[in-house]
DOTISE-349968 format. One record per residue (C-alpha): x, y, z; chain. Coordinates in steps of 0.5 Angstrom, whole numbers. Each point is the difference from the previous one (the first is absolute). Layout:
BEGIN
{{X,Y,Z},A}
...
***
This chain:
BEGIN
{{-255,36,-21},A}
{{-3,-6,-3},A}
{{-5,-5,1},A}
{{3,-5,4},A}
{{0,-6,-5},A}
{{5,-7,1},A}
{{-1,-1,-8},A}
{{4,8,-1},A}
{{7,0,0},A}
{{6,3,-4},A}
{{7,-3,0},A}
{{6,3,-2},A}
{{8,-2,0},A}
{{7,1,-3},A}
{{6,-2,3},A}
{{5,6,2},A}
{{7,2,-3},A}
{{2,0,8},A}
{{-2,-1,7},A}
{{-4,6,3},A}
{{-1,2,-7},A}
{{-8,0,-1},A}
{{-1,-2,-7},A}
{{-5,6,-3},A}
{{-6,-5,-2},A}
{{-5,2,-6},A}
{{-7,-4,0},A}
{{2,-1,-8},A}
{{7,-4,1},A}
{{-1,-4,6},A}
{{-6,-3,2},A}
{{-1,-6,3},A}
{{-6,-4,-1},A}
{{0,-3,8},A}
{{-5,-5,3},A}
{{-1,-2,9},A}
{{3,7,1},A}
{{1,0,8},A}
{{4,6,4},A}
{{2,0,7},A}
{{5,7,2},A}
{{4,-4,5},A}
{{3,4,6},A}
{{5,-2,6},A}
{{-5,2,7},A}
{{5,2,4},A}
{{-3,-1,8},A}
{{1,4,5},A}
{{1,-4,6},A}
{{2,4,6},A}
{{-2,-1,7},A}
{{-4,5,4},A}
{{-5,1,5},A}
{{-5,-3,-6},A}
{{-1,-6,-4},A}
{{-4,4,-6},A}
{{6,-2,-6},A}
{{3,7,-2},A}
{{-1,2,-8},A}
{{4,-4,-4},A}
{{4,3,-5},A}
{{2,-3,-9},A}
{{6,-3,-1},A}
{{2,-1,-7},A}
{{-5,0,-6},A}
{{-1,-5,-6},A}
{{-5,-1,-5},A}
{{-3,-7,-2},A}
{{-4,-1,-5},A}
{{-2,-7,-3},A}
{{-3,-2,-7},A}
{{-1,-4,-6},A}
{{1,0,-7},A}
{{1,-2,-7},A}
{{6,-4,-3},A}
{{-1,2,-6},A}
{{6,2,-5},A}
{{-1,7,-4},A}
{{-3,1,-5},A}
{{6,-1,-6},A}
{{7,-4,1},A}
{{4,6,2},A}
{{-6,3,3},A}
{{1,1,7},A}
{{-6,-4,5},A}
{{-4,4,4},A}
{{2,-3,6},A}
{{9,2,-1},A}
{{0,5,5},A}
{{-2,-5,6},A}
{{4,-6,-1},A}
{{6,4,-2},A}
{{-1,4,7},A}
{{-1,-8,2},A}
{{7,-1,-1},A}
{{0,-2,-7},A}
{{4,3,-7},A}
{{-3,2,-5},A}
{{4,-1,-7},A}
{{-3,2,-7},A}
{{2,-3,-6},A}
{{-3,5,-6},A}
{{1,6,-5},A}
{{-1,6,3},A}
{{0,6,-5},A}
{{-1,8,2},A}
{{-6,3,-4},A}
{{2,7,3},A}
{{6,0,-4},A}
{{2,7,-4},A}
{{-1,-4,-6},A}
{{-8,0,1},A}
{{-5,5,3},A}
{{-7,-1,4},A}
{{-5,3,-3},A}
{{-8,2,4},A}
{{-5,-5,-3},A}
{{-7,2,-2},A}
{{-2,-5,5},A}
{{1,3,6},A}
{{3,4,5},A}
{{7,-3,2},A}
{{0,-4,-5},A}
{{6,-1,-5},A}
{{3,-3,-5},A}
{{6,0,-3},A}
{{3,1,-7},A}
{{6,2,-4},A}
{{4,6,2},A}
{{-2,3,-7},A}
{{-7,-4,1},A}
{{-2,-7,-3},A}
{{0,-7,2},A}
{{5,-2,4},A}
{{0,-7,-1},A}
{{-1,-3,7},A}
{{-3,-7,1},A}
{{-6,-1,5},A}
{{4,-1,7},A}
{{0,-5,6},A}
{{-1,6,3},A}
{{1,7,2},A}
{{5,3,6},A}
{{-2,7,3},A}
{{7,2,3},A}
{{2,-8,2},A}
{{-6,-1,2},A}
{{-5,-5,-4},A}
{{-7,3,-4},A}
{{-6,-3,0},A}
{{-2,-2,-7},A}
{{-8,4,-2},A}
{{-6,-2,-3},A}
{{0,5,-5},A}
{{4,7,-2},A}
{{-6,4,3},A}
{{-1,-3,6},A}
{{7,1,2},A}
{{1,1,8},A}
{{7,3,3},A}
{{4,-6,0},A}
{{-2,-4,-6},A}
{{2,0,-8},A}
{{-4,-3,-6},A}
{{4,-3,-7},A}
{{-4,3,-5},A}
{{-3,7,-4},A}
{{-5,4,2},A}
{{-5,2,-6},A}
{{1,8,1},A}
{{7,0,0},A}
{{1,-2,-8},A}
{{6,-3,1},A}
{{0,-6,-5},A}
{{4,-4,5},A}
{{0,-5,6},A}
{{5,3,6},A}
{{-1,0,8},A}
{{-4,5,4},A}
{{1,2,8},A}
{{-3,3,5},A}
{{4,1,5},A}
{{-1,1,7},A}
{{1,7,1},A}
{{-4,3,-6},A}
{{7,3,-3},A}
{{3,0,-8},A}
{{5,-6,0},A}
{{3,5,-3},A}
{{2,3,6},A}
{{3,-5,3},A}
{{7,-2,1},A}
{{2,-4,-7},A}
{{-1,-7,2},A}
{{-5,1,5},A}
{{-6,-4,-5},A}
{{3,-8,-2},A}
{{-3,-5,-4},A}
{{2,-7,2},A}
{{-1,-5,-7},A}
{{3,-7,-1},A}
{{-1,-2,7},A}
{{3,-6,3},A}
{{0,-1,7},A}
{{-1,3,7},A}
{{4,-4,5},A}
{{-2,0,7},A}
{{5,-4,5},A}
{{2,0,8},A}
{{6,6,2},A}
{{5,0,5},A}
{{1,7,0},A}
{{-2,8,-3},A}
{{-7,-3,3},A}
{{-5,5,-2},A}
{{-6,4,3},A}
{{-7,2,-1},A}
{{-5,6,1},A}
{{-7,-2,0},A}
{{-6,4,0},A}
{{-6,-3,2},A}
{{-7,4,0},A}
{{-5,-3,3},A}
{{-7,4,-1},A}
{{1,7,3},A}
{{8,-3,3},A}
{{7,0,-2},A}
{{4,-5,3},A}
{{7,3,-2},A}
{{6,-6,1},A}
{{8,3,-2},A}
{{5,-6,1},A}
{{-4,-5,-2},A}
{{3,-8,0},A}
{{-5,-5,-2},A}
{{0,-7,3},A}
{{-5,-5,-6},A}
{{-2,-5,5},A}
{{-3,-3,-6},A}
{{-1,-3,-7},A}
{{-6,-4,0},A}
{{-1,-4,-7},A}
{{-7,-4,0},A}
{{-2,-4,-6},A}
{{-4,4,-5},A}
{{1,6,4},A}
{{4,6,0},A}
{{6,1,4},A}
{{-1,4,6},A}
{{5,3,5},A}
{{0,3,6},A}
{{4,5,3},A}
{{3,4,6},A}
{{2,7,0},A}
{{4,3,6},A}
{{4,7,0},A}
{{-1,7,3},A}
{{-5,3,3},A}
{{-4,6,-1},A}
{{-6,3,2},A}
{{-6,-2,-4},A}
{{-3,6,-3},A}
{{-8,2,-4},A}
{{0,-1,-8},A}
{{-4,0,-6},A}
{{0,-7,-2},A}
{{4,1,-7},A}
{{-4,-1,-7},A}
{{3,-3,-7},A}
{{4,-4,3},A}
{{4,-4,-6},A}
{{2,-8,2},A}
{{1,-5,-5},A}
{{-6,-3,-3},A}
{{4,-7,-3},A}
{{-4,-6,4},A}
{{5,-4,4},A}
{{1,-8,-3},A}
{{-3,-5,5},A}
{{4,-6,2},A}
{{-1,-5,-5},A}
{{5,-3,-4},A}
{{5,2,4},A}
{{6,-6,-1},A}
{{2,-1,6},A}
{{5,-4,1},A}
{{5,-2,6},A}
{{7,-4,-1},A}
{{-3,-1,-8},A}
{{-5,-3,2},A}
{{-8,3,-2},A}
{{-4,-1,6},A}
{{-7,-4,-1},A}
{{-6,5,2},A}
{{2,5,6},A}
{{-7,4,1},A}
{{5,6,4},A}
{{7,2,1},A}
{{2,7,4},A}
{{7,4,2},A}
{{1,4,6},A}
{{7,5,0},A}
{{1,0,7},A}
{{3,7,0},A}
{{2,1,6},A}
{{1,8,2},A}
{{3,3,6},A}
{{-1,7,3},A}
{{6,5,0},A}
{{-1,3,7},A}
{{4,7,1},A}
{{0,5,5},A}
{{2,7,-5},A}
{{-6,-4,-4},A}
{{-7,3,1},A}
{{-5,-4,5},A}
{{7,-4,0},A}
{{-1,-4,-7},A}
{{4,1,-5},A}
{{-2,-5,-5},A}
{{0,-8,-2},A}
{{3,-4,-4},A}
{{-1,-7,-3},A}
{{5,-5,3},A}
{{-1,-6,-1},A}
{{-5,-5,-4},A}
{{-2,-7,1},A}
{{-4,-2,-8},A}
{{-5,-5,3},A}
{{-6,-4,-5},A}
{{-6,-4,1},A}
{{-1,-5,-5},A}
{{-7,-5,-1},A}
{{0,-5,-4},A}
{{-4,-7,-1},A}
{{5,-5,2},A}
{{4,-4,-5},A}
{{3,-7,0},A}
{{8,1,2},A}
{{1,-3,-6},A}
{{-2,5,-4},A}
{{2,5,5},A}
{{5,-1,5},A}
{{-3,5,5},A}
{{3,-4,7},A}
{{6,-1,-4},A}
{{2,8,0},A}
{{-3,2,6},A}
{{5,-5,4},A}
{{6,2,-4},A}
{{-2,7,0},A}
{{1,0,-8},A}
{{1,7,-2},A}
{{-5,1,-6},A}
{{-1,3,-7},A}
{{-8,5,0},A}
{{-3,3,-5},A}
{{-7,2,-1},A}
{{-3,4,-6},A}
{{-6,5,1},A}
{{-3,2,-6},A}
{{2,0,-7},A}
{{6,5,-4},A}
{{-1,6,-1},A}
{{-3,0,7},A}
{{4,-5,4},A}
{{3,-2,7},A}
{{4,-5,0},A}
{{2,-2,8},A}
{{7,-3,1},A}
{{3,-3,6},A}
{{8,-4,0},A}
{{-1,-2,6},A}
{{-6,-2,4},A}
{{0,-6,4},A}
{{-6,-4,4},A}
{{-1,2,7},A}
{{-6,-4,1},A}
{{-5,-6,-3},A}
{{-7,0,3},A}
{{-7,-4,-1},A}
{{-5,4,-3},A}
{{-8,-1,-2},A}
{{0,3,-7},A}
{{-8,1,0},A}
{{1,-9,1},A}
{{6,-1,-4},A}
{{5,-2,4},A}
{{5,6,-1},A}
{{7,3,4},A}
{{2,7,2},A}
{{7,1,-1},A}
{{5,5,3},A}
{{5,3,-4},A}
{{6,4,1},A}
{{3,6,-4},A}
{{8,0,0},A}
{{5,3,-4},A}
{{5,-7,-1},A}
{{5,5,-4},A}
{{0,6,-4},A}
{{-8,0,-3},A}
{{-4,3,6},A}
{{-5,-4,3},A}
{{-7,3,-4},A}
{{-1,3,-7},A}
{{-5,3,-4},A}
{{2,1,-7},A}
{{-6,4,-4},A}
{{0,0,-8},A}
***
């Protein structure tokens, strides 16, 4: 089926509408580009441990079965303010919500009409119901039944999943409008009305800690000749590594049911966002209003911690998990300051709740990370490569409305 290489892998991911319902993933709406990919089926042995007239050990038989895959990836936002990042369905499946904050506008309206371009099969776009301009700006992005499509390089070069701002030579139109490609191949025409968005004016999207309505994923991962197949999947992020200069990386863990790997074709024309990450410089990072001296690296861990549901009517007796705590932890290096300057003791001894915040990368394409409630749980000495340094541990809390930890992407 393949050629058995480590550097060939596909992953997809979207959240559910409900747990044990399998989203339906297409390779044109919800890749994922993943790094340090690692996959183990995890299954309960049951031994059979009876006397009898031998001490040979009878066959065993499997308990309950789980998949647990781990990973890397980006900490990029998306593409434009109101565009989803390409990472959304992983941490909202790693217990966070997500608030969009944008104008979002139906193009597939009884008012405008999808028209088959000379560009290409499956490629449309849209005009007045009587024809002509139908005055639409160039968008942040485009939405194929909720779901954000990836921005294409040119209109001929669409790939199912991908729209273009712009006009095709051949169509003679006189006027810049929206091309898509949907996923399926099929006039947007034929579609429910407001099946095909457009999301302008973007503000914001807001990732932060919920308590409840937690949400589930399904992840398809395709590893050269095999599809590992993961419905209820929960997220834990057991880290967010932010080095001077580089770009921050985020390793992850998924767990949910278990089913029996099975002989693919690895998927081809696969859309991912294309945009570079901003790398971890200029940040402003800030504790209890003081603006930290040099700190060559900073990481946060969510601490999920997620429990199996054991249930005698369930098949292999496992009905699921849920997500049922979370204990936020960080890690700070800093070179050491005079107490004058910063009095990092101080607010360790008193246990001082503190202000955080952190900017990566700049507006349009921004993360700024926000905390009400970090405390200092420990100070130790480090060697900086010979500079005199300390690591700091830090603890995420929640003091009072505000949730322990935001992302804000504008």
């Amino acid at each position: 089926m393949g050629d058995g290489l480590t550097r060939r892998a596909v992953a997809l991911g979207r959240v559910q509408t409900g747990e044990g319902v399998a989203a339906v993933l297409h390779k044109g709406l919800n890749g994922l580009l993943l790094s340090d990919l690692g996959w183990t089926p995890e299954g309960e042995v049951i031994e059979r441990n009876f006397l009898r007239d031998a001490i040979s050990p009878l066959p065993h038989q499997m308990g309950r079965k789980l998949m647990d895959v781990t990973f890397g990836f980006e900490l990029k936002s998306g593409p434009a303010a109101g565009a989803r990042p390409e990472w959304s369905p992983l941490m909202r499946a790693a217990g966070m919500s997500e608030t969009i904050s944008a104008t979002v506008t139906s193009i597939r309206t009884a008012a405008l009409r999808w028209v088959v371009s000379a560009a290409g099969a499956g490629i449309f776009y849209v005009e007045l119901i009587a024809g002509g301009d139908p005055s639409l700006t160039d968008p942040k992005t485009v939405r194929e039944n909720g779901q954000d499509m990836i921005r294409g390089t040119s209109i001929p070069a669409l790939n199912p999943g991908q729209f273009f701002y712009g006009t095709h030579g051949a169509d003679a139109l006189g006027f810049n409008t929206i091309y898509a490609r949907l996923t399926d191949d099929a006039d947007p025409d034929s579609k429910a009305l407001a099946y095909v968005e457009t999301v302008s004016a973007g503000v914001s999207i807001i990732y932060t800690f919920r308590d409840t309505g937690f949400e589930f994923g399904t992840f398809d991962i395709y590893i050269d000749g095999l599809l590992i197949h993961v419905v209820d999947a929960i997220v834990d992020i057991t880290g967010i590594q932010f080095n001077a200069g580089a770009s921050a990386i985020v390793q992850a863990r998924l767990r949910g049911a278990y089913e029996t790997p099975t002989s693919v074709t690895l998927p081809t024309l696969v859309n991912y966002q294309s945009h570079i990450p901003a790398r971890a410089a200029s940040m402003a990072f800030t504790i209890d209003g003081y603006a930290l001296g040099t700190i060559p690296s900073f990481s946060i861990n969510f601490g999920n911690q997620i429990a199996e549901r054991r249930d005698v009517n369930s098949p292999n007796g496992y009905k699921g998990s849920r997500l049922v705590s979370r204990a936020p932890v960080g890690q700070l290096q800093m070179e050491q300051e005079i107490v004058a300057t910063f009095p990092a003791f101080a607010r360790w001894d008193a246990a001082t709740v503190m202000v955080w915040s952190a900017v990566l990368g700049s507006a349009g394409t921004r993360i700024t990370m926000t905390s009400p409630g970090v405390q200092f749980t420990s100070i130790r000495s480090a060697d900086i490569g010979g500079i005199r340094g300390w690591d700091v541990g830090l603890k995420f809390s929640q003091p009072a409305s505000v949730k322990e930890l935001t992302l804000t992407l504008d």
